[in-house]
KEZA-440441 format. One record per residue (C-alpha): chain; x, y, z; residue number from 0. Coordinates in nm, 3 decimals. Example, Ala and Ser with C-alpha at 12.3 -4.5 7.8 and 13.67 -1.06 7.14 Angstrom:
// residues 2
A, 1.230, -0.450, 0.780, 0
A, 1.367, -0.106, 0.714, 1
//
This chain:
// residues 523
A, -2.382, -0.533, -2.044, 0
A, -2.376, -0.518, -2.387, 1
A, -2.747, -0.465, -2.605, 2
A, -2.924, -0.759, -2.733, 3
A, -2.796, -0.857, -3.074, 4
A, -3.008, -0.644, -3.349, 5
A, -3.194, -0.825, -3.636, 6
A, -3.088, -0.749, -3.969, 7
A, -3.161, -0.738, -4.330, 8
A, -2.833, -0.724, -4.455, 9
A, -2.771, -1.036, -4.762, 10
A, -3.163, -0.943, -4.852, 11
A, -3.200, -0.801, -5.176, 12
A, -3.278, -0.416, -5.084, 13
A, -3.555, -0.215, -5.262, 14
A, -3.405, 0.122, -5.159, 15
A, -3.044, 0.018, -5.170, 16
A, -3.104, -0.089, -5.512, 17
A, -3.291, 0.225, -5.624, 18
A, -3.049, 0.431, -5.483, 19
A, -2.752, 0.254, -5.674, 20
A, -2.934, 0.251, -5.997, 21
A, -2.993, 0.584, -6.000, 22
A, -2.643, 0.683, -5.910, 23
A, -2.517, 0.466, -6.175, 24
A, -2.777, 0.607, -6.403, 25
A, -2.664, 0.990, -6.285, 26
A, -2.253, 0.893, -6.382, 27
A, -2.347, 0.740, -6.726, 28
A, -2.499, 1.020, -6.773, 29
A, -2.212, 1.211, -6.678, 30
A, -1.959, 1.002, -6.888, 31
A, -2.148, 1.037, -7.187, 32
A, -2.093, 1.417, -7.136, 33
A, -1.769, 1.415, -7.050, 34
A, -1.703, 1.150, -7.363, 35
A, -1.782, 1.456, -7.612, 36
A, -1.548, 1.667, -7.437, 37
A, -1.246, 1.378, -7.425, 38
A, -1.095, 1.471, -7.726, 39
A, -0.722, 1.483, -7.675, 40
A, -0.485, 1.269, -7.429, 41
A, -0.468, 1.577, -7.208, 42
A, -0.818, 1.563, -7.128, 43
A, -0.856, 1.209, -7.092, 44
A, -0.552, 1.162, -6.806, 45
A, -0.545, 1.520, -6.678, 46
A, -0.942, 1.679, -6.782, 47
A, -0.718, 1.903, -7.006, 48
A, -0.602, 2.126, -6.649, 49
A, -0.954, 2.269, -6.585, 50
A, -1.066, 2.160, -6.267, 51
A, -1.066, 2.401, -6.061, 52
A, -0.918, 2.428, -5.651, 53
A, -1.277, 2.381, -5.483, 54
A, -1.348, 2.082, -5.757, 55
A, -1.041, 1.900, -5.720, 56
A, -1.037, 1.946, -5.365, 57
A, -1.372, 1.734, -5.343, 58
A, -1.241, 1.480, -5.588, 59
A, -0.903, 1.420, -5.392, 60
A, -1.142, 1.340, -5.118, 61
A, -1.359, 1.169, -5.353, 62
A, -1.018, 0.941, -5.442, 63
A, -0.898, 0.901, -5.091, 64
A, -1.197, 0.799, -4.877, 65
A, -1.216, 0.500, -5.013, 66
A, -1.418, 0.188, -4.881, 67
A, -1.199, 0.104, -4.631, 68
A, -1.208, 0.440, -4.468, 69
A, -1.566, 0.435, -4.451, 70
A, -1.635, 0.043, -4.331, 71
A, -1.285, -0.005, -4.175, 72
A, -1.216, 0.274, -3.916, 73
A, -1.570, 0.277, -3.833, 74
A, -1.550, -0.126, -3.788, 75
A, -1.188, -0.057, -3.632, 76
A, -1.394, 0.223, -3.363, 77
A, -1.642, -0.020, -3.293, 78
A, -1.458, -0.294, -3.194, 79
A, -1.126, -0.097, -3.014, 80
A, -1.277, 0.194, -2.972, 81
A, -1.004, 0.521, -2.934, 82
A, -0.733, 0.294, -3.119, 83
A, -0.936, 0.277, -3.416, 84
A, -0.849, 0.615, -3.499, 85
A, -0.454, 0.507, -3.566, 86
A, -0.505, 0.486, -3.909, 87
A, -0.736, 0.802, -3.964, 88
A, -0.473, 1.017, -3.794, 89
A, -0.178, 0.843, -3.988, 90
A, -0.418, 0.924, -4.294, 91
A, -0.481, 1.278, -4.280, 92
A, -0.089, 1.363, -4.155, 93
A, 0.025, 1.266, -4.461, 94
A, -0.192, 1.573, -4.595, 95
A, 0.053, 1.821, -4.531, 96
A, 0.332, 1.621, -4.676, 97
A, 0.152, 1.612, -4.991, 98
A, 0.070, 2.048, -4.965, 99
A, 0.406, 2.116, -4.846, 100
A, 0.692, 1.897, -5.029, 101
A, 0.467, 1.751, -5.332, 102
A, 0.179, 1.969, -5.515, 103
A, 0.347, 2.305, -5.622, 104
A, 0.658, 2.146, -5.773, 105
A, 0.456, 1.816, -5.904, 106
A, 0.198, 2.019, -6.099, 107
A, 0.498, 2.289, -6.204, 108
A, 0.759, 1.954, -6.313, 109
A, 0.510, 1.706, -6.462, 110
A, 0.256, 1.656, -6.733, 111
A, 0.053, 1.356, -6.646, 112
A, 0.209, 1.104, -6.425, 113
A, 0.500, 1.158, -6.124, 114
A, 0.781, 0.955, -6.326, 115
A, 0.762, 1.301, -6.556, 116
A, 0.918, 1.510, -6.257, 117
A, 1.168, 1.164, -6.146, 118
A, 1.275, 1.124, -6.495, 119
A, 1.293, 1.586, -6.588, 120
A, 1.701, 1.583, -6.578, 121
A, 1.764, 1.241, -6.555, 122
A, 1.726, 0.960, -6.838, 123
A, 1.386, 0.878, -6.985, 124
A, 1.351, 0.530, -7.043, 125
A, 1.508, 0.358, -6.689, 126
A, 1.368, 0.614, -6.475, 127
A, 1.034, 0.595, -6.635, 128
A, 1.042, 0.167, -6.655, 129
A, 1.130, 0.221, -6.266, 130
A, 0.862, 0.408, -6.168, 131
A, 0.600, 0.206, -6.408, 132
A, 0.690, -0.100, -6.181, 133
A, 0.626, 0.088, -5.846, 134
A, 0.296, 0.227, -5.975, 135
A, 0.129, -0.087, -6.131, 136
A, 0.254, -0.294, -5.830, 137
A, 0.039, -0.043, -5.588, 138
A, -0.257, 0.017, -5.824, 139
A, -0.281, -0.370, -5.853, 140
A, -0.290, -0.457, -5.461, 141
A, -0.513, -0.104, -5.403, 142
A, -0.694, -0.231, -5.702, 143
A, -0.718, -0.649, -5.538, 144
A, -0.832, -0.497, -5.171, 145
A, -1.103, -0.240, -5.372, 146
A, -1.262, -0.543, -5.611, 147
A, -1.243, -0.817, -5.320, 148
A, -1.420, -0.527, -5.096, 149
A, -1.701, -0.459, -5.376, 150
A, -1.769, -0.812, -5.353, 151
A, -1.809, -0.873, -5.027, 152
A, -2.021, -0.536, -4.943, 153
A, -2.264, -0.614, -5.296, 154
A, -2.334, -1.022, -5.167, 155
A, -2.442, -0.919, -4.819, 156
A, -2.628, -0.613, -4.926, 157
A, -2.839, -0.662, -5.251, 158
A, -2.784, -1.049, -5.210, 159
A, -2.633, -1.131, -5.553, 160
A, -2.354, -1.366, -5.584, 161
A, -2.032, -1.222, -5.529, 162
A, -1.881, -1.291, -5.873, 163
A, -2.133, -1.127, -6.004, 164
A, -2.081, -0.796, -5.804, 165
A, -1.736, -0.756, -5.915, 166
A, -1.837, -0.789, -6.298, 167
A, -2.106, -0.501, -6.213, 168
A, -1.818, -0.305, -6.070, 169
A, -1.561, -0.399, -6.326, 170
A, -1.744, -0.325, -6.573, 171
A, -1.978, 0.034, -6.487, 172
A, -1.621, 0.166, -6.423, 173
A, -1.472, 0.056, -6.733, 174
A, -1.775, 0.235, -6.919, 175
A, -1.668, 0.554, -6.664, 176
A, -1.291, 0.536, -6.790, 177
A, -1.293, 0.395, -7.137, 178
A, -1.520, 0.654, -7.253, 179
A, -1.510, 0.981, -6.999, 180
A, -1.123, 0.966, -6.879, 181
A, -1.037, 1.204, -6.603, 182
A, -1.337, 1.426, -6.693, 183
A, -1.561, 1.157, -6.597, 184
A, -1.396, 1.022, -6.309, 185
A, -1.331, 1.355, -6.157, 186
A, -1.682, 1.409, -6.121, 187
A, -1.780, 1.087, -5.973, 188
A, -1.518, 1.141, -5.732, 189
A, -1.649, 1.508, -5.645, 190
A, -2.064, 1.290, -5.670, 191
A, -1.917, 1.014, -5.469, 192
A, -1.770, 1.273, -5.223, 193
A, -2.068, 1.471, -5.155, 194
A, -2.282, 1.146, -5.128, 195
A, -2.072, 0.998, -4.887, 196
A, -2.046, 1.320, -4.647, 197
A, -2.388, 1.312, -4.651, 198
A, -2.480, 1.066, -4.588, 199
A, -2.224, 1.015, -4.254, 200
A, -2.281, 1.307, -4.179, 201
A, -2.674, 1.205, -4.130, 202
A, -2.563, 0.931, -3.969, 203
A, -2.393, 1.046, -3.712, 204
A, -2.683, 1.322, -3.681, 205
A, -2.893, 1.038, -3.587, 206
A, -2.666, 0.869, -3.354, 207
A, -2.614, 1.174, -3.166, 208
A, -2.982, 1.247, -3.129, 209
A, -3.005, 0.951, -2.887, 210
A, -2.825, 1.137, -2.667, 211
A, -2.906, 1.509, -2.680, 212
A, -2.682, 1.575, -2.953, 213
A, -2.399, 1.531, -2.696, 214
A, -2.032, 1.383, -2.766, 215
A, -1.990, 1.336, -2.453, 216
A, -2.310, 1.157, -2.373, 217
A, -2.174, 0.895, -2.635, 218
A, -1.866, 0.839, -2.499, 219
A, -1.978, 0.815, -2.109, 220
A, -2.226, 0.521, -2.256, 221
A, -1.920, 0.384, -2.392, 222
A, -1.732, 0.389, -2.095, 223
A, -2.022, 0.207, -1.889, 224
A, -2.012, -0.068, -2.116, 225
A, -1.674, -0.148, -2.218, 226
A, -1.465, 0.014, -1.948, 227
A, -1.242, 0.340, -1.922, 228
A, -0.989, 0.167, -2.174, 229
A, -1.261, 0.204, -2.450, 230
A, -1.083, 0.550, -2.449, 231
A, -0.741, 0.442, -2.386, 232
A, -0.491, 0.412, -2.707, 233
A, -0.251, 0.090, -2.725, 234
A, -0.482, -0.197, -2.745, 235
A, -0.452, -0.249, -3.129, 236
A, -0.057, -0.108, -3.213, 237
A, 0.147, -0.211, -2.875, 238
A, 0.463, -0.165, -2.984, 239
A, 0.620, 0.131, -3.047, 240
A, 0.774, -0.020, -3.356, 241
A, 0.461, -0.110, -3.506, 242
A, 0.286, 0.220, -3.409, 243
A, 0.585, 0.432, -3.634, 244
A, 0.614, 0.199, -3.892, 245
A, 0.282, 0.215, -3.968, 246
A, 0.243, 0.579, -3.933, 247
A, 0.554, 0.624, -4.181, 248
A, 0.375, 0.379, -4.449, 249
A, -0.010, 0.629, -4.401, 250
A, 0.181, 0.946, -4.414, 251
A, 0.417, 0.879, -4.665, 252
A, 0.224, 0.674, -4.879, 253
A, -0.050, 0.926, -4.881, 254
A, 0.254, 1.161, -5.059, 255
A, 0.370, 0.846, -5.317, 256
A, 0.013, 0.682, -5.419, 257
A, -0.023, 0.725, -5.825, 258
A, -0.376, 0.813, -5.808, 259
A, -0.330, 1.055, -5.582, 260
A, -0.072, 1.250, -5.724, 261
A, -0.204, 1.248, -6.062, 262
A, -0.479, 1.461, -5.932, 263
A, -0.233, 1.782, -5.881, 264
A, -0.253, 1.785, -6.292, 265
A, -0.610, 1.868, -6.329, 266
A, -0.585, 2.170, -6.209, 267
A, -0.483, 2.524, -6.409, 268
A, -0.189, 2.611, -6.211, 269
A, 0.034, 2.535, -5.914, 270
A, -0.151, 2.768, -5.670, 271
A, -0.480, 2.588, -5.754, 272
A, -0.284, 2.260, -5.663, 273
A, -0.243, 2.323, -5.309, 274
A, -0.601, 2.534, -5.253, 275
A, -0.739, 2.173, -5.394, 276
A, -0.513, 1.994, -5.100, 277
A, -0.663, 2.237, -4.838, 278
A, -1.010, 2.179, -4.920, 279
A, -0.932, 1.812, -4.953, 280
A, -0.760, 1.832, -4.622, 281
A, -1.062, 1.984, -4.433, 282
A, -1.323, 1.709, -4.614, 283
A, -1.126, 1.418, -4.499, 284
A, -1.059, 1.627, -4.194, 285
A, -1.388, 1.631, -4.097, 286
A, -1.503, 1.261, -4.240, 287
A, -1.252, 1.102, -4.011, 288
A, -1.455, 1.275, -3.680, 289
A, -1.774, 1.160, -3.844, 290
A, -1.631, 0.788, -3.837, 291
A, -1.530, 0.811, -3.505, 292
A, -1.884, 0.947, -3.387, 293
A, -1.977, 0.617, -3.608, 294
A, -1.808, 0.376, -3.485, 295
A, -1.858, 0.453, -3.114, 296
A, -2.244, 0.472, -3.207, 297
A, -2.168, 0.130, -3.358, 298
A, -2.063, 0.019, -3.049, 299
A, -2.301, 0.147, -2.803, 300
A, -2.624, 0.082, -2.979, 301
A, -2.554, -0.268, -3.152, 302
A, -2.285, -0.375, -2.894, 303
A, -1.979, -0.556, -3.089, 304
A, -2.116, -0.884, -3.021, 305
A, -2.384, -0.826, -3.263, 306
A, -2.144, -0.616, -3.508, 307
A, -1.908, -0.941, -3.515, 308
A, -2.170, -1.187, -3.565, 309
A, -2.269, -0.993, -3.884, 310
A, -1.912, -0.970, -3.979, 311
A, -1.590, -1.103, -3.772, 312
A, -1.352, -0.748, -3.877, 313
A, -1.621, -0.537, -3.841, 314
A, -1.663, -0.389, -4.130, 315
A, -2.022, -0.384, -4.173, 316
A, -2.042, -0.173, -3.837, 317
A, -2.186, 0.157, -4.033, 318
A, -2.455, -0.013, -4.227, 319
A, -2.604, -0.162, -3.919, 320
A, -2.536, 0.113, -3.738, 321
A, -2.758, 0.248, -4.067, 322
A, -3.026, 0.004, -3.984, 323
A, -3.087, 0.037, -3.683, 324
A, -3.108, 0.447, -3.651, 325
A, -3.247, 0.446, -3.981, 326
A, -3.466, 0.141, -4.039, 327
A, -3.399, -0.051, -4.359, 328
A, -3.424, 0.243, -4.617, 329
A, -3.120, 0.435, -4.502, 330
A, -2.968, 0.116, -4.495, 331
A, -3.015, 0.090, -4.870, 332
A, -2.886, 0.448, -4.946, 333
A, -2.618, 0.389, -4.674, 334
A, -2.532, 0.034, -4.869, 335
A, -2.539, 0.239, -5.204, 336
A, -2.286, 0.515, -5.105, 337
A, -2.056, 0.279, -4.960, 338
A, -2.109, 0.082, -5.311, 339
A, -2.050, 0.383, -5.520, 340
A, -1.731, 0.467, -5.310, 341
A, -1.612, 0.196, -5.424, 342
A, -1.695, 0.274, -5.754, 343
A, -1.490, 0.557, -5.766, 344
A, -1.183, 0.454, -5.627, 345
A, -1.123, 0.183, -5.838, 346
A, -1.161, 0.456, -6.166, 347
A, -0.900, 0.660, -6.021, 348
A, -0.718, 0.372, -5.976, 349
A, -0.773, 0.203, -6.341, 350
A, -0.658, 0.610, -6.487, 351
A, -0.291, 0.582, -6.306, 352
A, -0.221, 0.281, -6.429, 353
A, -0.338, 0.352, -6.758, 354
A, -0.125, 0.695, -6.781, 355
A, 0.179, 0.474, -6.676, 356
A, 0.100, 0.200, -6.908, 357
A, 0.030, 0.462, -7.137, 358
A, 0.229, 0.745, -7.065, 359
A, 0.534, 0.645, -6.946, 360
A, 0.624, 0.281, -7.121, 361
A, 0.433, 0.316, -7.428, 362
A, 0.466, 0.667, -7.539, 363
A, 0.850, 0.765, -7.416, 364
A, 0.973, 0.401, -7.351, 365
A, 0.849, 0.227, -7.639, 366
A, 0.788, 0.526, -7.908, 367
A, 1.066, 0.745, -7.722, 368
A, 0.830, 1.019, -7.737, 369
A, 0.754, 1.041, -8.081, 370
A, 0.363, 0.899, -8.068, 371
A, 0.106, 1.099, -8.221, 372
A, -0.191, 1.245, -7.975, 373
A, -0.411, 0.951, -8.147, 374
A, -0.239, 0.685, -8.078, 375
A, -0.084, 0.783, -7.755, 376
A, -0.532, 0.840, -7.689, 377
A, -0.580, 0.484, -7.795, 378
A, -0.354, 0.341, -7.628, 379
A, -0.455, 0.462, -7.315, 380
A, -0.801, 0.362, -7.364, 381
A, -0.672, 0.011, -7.483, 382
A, -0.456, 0.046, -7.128, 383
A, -0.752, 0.119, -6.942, 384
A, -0.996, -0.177, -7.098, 385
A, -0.683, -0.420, -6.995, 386
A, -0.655, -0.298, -6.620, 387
A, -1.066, -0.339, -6.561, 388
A, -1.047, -0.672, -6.692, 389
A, -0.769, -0.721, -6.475, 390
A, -0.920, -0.579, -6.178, 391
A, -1.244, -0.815, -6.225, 392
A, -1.007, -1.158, -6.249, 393
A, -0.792, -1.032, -5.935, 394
A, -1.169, -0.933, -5.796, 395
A, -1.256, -1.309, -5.848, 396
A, -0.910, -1.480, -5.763, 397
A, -0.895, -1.359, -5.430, 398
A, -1.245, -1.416, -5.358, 399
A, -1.237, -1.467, -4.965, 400
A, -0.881, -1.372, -4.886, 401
A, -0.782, -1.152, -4.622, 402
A, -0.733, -0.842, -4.821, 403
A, -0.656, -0.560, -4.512, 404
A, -0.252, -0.637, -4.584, 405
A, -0.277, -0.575, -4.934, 406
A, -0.383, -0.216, -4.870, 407
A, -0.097, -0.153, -4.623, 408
A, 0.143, -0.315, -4.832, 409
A, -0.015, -0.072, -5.139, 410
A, 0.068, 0.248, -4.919, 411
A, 0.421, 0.059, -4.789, 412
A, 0.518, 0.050, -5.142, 413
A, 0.425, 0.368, -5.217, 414
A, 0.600, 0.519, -4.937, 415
A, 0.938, 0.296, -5.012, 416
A, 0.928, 0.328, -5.419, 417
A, 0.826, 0.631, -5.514, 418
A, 0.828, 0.900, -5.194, 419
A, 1.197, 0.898, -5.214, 420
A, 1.297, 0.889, -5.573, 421
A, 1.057, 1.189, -5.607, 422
A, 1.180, 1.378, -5.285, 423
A, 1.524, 1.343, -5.415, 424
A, 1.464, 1.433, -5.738, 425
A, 1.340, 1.759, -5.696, 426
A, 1.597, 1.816, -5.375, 427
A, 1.893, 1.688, -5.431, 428
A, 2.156, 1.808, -5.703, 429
A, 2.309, 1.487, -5.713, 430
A, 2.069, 1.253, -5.758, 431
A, 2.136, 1.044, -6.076, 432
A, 1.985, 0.788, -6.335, 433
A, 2.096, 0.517, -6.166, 434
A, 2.056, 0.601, -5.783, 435
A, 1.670, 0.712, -5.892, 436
A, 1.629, 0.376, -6.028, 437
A, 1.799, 0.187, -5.723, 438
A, 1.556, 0.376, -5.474, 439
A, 1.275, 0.263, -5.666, 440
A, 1.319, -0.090, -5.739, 441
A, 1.492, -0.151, -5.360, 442
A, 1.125, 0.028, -5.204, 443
A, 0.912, -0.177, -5.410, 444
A, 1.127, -0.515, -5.397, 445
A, 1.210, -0.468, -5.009, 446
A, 0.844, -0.380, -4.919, 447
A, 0.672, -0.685, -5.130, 448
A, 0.949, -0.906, -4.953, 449
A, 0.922, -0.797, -4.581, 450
A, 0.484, -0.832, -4.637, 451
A, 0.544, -1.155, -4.731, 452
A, 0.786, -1.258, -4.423, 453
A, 0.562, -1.036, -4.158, 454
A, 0.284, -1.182, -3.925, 455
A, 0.011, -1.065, -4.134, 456
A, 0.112, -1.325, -4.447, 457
A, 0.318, -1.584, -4.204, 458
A, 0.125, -1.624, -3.908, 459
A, -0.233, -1.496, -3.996, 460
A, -0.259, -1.638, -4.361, 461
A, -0.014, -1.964, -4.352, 462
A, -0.019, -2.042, -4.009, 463
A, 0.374, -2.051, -3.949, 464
A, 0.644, -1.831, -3.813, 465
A, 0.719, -1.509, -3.907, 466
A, 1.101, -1.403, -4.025, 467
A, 1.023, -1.004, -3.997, 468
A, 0.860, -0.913, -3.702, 469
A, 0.725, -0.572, -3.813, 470
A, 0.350, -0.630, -3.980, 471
A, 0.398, -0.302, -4.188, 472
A, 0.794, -0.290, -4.336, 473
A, 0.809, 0.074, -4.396, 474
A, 1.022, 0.177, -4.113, 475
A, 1.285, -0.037, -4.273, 476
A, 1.193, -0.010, -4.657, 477
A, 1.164, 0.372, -4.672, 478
A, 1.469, 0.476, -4.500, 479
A, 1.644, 0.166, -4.707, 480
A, 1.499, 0.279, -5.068, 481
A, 1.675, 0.673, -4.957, 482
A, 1.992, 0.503, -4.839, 483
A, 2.048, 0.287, -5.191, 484
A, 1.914, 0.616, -5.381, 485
A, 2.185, 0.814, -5.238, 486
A, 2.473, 0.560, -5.211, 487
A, 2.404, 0.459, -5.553, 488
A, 2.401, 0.838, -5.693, 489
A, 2.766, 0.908, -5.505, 490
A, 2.922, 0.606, -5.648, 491
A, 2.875, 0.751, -6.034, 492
A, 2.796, 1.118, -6.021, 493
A, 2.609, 1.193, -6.338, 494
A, 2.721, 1.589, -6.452, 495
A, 2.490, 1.642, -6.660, 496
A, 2.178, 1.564, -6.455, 497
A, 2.309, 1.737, -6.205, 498
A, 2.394, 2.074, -6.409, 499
A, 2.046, 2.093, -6.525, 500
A, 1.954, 2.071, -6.136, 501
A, 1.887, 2.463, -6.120, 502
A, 1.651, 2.474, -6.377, 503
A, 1.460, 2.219, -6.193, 504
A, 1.461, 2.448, -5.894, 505
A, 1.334, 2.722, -6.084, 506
A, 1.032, 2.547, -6.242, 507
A, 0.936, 2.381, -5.979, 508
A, 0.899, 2.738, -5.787, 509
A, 0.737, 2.936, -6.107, 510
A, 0.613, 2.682, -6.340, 511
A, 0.680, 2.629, -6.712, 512
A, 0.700, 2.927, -6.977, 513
A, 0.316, 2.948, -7.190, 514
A, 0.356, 2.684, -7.490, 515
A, 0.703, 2.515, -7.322, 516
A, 0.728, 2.158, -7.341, 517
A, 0.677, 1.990, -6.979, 518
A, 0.869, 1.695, -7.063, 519
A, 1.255, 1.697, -7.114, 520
A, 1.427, 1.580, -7.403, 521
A, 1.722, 1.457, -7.242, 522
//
């Protein structure tokens, strides 16, 4: 038998969840207006001028990655399927290693700001770097839709204000975060955000496991009673064996091609600093994902998922009443704030890689062909980053009560199909050209937007009619189809001179740039 449904305050206004958000609002403004005196150059607004160090950026990778729907979703996902929930966490944190072993050394070594600077280092500036400005505003607009629509939801049932309303709070606090404090600023909000949210699961889960003698095991046989031995089975959420791999090639590759994400590796001093930050980020996440899964079961056992679902039908409110009812209603109101102020977060680091490809990429070696002065290239990316949070806020408001789950599987879909390739090839392949890094990226983003749009999740769940692509995530088709064009495309008009300037690339990638050398190439 499942427990009795558990009263809840949750869509009451909440003293403590409202203190607690206040004052970590209060505690980042302070923190931009810091690192706003210190933002003096473009270098320190997009990359905090390469002085973060390993153990920082290691907490504000985390920071960036463990977003809202890692906190909410796999502990709603645990709650309600219970061992199958964890299919995302594990596809997650696998893509970890792809990022320490194939991407950070020879990302921070190749690039200056954004990843079209190690596509586009032998090949030709403007298509390469148009290319890869498509894939990354296409993902940092659906990441950006599923983070604003999110925000909305969690602010109207916790501190009961409308939801418009909520997503001009968050639209605007992390414009001021951006606008003024760049990557300074948002790196340590992430690292704030990071340490808040650890914490605070961490407590969570403490008291959880305190109900039963701080055992794992005690949990789990509870579990069991209730819901059966297949509480602990996998295959219940992903039954095919399509599905399962597609999925898992869209959250570990994605992981590798996500804008945000990579951007991260140019904070830091040096290329051995790059991958000590991915360790440390590794063993965060690492160890948030168990948390969640101690969370969700707890979810499960002490609420029961009837009363989880009647609060909310995906679940996703499963941690703060988890919060609530361990906790009373002040822990709900810190736990409420966190989740808020992940949020937060995310959506800067978001709003920053679209502005250094808006910025960066189109404006300063597209538009100017590299010839814009360090103040204009700086106001421009502030002007970028004012545009994409008032962007964010009117996507947060359009898509008020859509079904916003596909849009962040279709984000890490196009990021494995449009950009994991064209930068794997790039830096492996001696005869990748121009035009076969500019086929791979347009044929991942296209292809991946396209088979979303035909799959169950749009087709059947959203319009109610059949689906042409059976697959609900595309990437086991996209991804492999984004390296096939990349390399067919390349062998059908070799490009000598990209190719001859392939063992320089080699050797930077493996001992960085010469003191005072320009990152970017001329060519």
């Amino acid at each position: 038998m499942n427990p009795p449904n558990v009263e809840t305050s949750i869509g009451q206004p909440n003293t403590t969840a409202i203190a607690f958000f206040l004052a970590f609002v209060g505690l980042t403004l302070g923190i931009t207006y810091w690192a706003a005196r210190r933002t003096k150059t473009t270098s320190e607004f997009f990359t905090a001028g390469g002085g973060v160090s390993a153990v920082q950026n290691g907490f504000a990778l985390a920071g960036d990655f463990m977003s809202a729907a890692s906190f909410l979703g796999i502990a709603g996902l645990v709650a309600l399927s219970g061992f199958d929930g964890l299919i995302y966490s594990v596809g997650w944190l696998v893509g970890w290693p792809v990022v320490t072993f194939l991407i950070a050394e020879p990302l921070r070594n190749l690039g200056k700001y954004t990843f079209a600077d190690v596509v586009a280092y032998r090949l030709k500036q403007t298509p390469v770097r148009l290319a890869a400005a498509v894939g990354t505003l296409t993902v940092v607009s659906f990441y950006l839709i599923a983070q604003m629509v999110g925000a909305g939801n969690l602010i109207r049932m916790m501190f009961g204000l409308s939801y418009e309303a909520a997503v001009l709070i968050v639209g605007g606090v992390m414009i001021l975060y951006v606008l003024f404090g760049g990557m300074i600023a948002t790196t340590w909000v992430q690292i704030v955000k990071a340490v808040l949210l650890l914490a605070g699961a961490s407590a969570l889960a403490l008291m959880v496991l305190a109900r039963f003698a701080y055992n794992p095991l005690a949990l789990f046989r509870e579990a069991v009673a209730q819901y059966g031995p297949e509480v602990l089975a996998p295959g219940k959420l992903v039954s095919s064996p399509l599905e399962a791999v597609s999925l898992g090639l869209a959250l570990m590759f994605g992981t590798a091609g996500l804008p945000h994400i990579l951007m991260r590796f140019y904070t830091v001093p040096n290329a051995k600093a790059a991958r000590g930050s991915v360790f440390y980020a590794t063993g965060l996440i690492g160890y948030f994902y168990l948390v969640t899964f101690i969370l969700g079961f707890g979810a499960s056992v002490v609420l029961g998922r009837a009363g989880i679902t009647a609060v909310d039908k995906g679940g996703n409110m499963a941690a703060p009443l988890l919060a609530e009812a361990v906790g009373g209603t002040p822990f709900l109101g810190f736990i409420s704030a966190v989740a808020f102020a992940t949020i937060l977060a995310v959506v800067a680091g978001l709003t920053l890689s679209g502005a250094a490809a808006l910025s960066h990429d189109l404006w300063t070696h597209v538009v100017r062909r590299g010839q814009a002065p360090e103040h204009e290239q700086l106001r421009v990316a502030r002007l970028a980053s004012f545009g994409l949070g008032v962007l964010a806020i009117i996507l947060g408001i359009v898509f008020k009560g859509q079904n916003v789950a596909f849009m962040v599987g279709l984000a890490f879909a196009i990021a494995a199909s449009g950009n994991f390739p064209a930068l794997l090839l790039s830096m492996a392949w001696r005869g990748f050209t121009t035009r076969g890094a500019v086929a791979s990226m347009l044929t991942g983003s296209v292809s991946a937007v396209l088979l979303i749009f035909l799959s169950p999740t749009v087709q059947v769940e959203m319009l109610g009619r059949a689906a042409l692509f059976p697959l609900k995530n595309p990437a086991l088709v996209t991804m492999p189809l984004a390296f096939f064009v990349g390399w067919v495309v390349s062998l059908l008009k070799p490009e000598p001179e990209a190719s001859d300037r392939f063992p320089e690339v080699r050797h930077r990638m493996h001992v960085g740039a010469e003191p005072g050398e320009n990152v970017i190439s001329p060519h």
